[in-house]
Residue, then its C-alpha position, 0 to 999 in steps of 0.5 A: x232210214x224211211x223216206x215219208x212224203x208229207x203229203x199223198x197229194x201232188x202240190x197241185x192236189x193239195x192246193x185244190x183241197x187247201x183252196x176248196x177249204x178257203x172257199x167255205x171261209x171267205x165270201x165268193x169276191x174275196x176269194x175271186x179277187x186273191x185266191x181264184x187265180x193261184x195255183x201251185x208250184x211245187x213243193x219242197x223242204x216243206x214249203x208249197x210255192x204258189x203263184x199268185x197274180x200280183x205283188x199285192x196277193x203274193x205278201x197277202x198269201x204267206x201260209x206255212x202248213 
């Protein structure tokens, strides 16, 4: 059986991308108040963890890709 990486980037890559993404969507407060601050974990079972700056960001910041 052939193991396939779900993504070509590291965690920490991938988020960047996925956060230069979100920017383009959201107004530059926004993304300073939940997002500016975060930053990838790792990745496993198909799930990247971030770690954001309080409660409040963490269950607004619930993404499955």
């Amino acid at each position: 059986m052939e193991h396939t990486k779900p993504f070509e980037q590291s965690p920490e890559e991938f988020w960047r991308l996925v956060l230069d993404d979100l920017r383009l969507q959201m107004t530059r407060a926004t993304f300073a108040t939940w997002l500016q601050s975060t930053r990838a974990l790792g990745l496993a079972n198909g799930t990247l963890s971030i770690q954001v700056r309080n409660r409040a960001a963490q269950e607004l910041s619930l993404i499955h890709i």
